[in-house]
N, C-alpha and C positions, 0 to 999 in steps of 0.2 A: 504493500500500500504506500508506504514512505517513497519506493523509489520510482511510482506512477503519479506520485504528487511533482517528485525535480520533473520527471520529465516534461511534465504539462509546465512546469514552473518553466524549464531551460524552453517549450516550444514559446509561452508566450513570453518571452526575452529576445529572442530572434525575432516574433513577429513586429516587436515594438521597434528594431532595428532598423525595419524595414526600411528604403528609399519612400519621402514621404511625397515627392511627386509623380511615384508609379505606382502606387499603392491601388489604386482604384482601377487601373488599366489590366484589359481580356490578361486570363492567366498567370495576372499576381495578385489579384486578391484574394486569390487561396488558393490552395495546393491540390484541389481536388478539379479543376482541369485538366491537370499535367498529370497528374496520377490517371486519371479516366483516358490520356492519350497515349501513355504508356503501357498499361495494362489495357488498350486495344489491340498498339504495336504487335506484344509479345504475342495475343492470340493471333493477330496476322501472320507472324513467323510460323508459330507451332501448330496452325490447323490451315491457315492458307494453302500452300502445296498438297495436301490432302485435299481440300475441294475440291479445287483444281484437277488433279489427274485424271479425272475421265472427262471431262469438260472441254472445249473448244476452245483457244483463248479469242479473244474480238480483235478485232481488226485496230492498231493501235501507232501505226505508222505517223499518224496526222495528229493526234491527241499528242505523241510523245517529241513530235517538231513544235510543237505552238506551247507546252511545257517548256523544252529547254531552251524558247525563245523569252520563254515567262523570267526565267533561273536567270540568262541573261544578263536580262533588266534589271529584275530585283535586283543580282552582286553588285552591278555597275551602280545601283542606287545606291545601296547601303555604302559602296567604295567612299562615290563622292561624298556621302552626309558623313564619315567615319573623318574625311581629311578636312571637309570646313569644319568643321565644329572640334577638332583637335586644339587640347589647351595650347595656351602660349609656351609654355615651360611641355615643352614635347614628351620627353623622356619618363619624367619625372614630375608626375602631378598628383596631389592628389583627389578626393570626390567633393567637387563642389556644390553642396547641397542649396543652392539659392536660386531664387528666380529671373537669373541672367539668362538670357536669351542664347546666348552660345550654349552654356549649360545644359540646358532642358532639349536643345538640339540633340545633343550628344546623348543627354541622357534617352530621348525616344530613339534615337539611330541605335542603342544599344536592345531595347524593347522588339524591333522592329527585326534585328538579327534574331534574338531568340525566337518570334515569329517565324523567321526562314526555317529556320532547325527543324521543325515542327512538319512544315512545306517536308521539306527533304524526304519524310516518311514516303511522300508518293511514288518515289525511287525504289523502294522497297516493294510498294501496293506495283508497280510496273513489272517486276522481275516475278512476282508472284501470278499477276494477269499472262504474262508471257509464258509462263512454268519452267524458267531458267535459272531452274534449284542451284545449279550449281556453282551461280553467283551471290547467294545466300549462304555467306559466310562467317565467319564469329569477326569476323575484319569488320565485315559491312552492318552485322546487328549491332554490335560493340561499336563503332564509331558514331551510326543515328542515332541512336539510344543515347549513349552517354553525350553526346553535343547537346541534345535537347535537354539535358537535367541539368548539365555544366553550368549552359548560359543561362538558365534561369536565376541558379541560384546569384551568378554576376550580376543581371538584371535586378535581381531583388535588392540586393545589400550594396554594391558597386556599378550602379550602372555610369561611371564617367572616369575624370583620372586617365589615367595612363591603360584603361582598359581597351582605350582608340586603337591601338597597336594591334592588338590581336584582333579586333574588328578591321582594319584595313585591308590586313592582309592575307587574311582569311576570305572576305570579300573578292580582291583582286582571282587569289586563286579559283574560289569559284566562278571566278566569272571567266576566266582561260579553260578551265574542266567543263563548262556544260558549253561552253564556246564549241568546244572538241566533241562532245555529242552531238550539237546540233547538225555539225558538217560530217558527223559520222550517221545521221539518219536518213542524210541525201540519197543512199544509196551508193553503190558501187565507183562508179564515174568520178567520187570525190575521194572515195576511202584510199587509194594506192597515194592520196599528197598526204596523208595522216600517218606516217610513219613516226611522227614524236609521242606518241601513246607514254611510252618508257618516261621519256623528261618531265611527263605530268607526274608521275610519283617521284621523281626527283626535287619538284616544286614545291611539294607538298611535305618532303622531306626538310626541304631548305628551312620554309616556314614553321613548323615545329622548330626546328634546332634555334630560328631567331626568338621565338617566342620564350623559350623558357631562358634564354639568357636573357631577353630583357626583363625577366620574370623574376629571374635572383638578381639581376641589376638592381632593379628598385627597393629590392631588400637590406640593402648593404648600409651599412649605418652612419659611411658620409653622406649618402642620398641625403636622407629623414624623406621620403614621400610620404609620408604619413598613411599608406596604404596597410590591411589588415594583414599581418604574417600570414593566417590560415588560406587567404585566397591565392596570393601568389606559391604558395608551398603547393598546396592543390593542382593549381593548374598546373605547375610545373613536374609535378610527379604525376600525373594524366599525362601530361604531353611527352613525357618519358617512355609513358607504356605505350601508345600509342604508335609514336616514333620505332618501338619496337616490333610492332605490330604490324606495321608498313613495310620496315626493311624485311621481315620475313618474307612478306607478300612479291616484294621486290629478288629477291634471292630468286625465290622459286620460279617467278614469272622471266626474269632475263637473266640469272648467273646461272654456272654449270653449261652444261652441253645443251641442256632445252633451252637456247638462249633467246628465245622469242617465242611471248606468251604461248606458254609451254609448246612451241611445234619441236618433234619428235629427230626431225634433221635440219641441220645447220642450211641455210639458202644456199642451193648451187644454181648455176643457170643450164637454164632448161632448154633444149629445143626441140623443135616439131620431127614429127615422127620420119619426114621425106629425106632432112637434112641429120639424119642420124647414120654414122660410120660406122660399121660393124667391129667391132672388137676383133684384135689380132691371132687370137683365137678359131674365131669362128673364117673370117677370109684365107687363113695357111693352111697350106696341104696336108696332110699328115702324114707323118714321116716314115717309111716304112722300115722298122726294126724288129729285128727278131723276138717273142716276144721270150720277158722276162722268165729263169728259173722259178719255179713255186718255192716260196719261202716254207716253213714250218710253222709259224704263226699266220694268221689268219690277218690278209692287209685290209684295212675301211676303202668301202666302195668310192673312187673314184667320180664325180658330181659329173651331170652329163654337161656334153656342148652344148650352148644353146644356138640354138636357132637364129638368123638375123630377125624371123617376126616377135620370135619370144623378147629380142631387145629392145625389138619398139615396143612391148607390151607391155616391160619391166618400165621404161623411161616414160609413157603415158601415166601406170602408175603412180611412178614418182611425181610428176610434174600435178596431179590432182590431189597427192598427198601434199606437196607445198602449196599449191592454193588453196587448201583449207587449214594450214595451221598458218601459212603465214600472210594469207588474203585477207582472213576474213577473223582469223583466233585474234589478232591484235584488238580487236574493237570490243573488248571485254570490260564490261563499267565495271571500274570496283573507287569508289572514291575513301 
């Protein structure tokens, strides 16, 4: 009983916290919209792709063009209101709780990102309408998921300060990643100039590693930013695991021998079946020799000659196995 009395005591301490000019605004006045959108999430993950499987997916080509034109805008939005309304003192600010006008800018452009987080879920609800299970990853549930509770809790208690930084450019990247979808929905005719797939996890890598060093920047105690230990500690151990979570993703997708999202052989160039030379092998005579003594041990059968059509058959083959790991595997969303 004593220790359901702190906790109600420690909830309504925090609630008293709270930023008092977003107090009233969609999904901070209480915690049971975000909990109702998280615990839909989760049933989306865990019974979505069951639905699904005897099911049709709809036709989704035009919904998920006028989305990532949606995504777009929005990053490019929140980019720009992220760098006007950045304190004067860049680095190092702390949350100005007053009704300046720059202020309340920042502090809604930060409301507005937690907003986006939330959006992002339809990334999710798309991969499940498609039944492209196997982009539905602990990467991809772990990254939506945890962004949308992250930035709430920012939003609630720090929405301004030095929290611009991570709203910038986080923005920016979003807005190069659904960039790269949208010209990746074009169809074919566009996909063979999207070969930088790779450098968007490298971007994203970059961003984490700035973010949590300006993370413990601000903590250092010639700053004084007067900013909360716990948030920046927070973020900065999230964006650690994270960070760790990405370079796995990154390993596996272009290091080793699968070096492009996961295709099974390295690119060789290909050519048509007409302009294909038969192996030296199959055009030499064979040599007429006596044939060998029988040894006493039993020799492995010999692989037969192949044929000049069996080499075009091999190299058509090959050239449908590299257009499908390396045509068309690249354009794997995993953000």
């Amino acid at each position: 009983m004593h220790a359901m009395e702190s906790l109600m005591e420690i909830g309504r301490g925090l609630a008293n916290r709270r930023d008092p000019r977003l107090r009233d605004y969609i999904m901070q006045s209480s915690c049971v919209p975000l909990t109702a959108a998280m615990v839909a999430y989760l049933v989306l993950i865990s019974y979505g792709p069951l639905f699904m499987k005897n099911r049709r997916s709809p036709p989704l080509k035009r919904v998920m063009t006028l989305y990532n034109i949606g995504q777009v805008c929005l990053s490019f939005y929140m980019m720009m209101e992220f760098w006007l309304s950045r304190p004067s003192n860049k680095l190092c600010s702390p949350i100005e709780v007053s009704d300046d006008t720059k202020a309340i800018r920042l502090a809604n452009a930060c409301w507005v990102f937690h907003i986006s987080k939330l959006v992002d879920f339809l990334d999710t609800v798309f991969l499940v309408l498609k039944k492209d299970n196997k982009r539905l990853t602990y990467l991809h549930v772990y990254h939506h998921g945890s962004m949308a509770f992250g930035f709430w809790l920012c939003t609630l208690f720090v929405p301004g300060g030095s929290a611009w930084i991570a709203g910038v450019i986080n923005s920016f990247v979003h807005c190069v990643m659904y960039g790269y979808y949208l010209l990746a929905s074009l169809g074919p005719r566009v996909r063979p100039y999207l070969w930088w797939k790779r450098y968007l996890t490298q971007l994203q890598l970059a961003q984490f590693a700035f973010i949590v060093v300006a993370a413990w920047t601000v903590q250092m105690p010639s700053m004084r930013c007067g900013l909360p230990f716990w948030t920046c500690s927070m973020s900065a151990v999230y964006l650690v695991v994270l960070s760790a979570l990405f370079l796995n993703f990154y390993r596996q997708s272009y290091g080793g021998p699968a070096a492009a999202c996961g295709a099974i052989h390295p690119p060789q160039p290909v050519t048509t079946p007409t302009d294909v030379t038969p192996p030296a092998y199959v055009t030499e005579k064979p040599k007429t020799e006596p044939a060998p003594a029988p040894l006493p041990a039993p020799e492995l059968e010999k692989p037969a000659e192949k044929s000049l059509s069996d080499y075009r058959v091999g190299t058509l083959n090959h050239f449908v196995r590299a257009m499908m790991s390396h045509g068309f595997g690249c354009f794997i969303k995993e953000d």
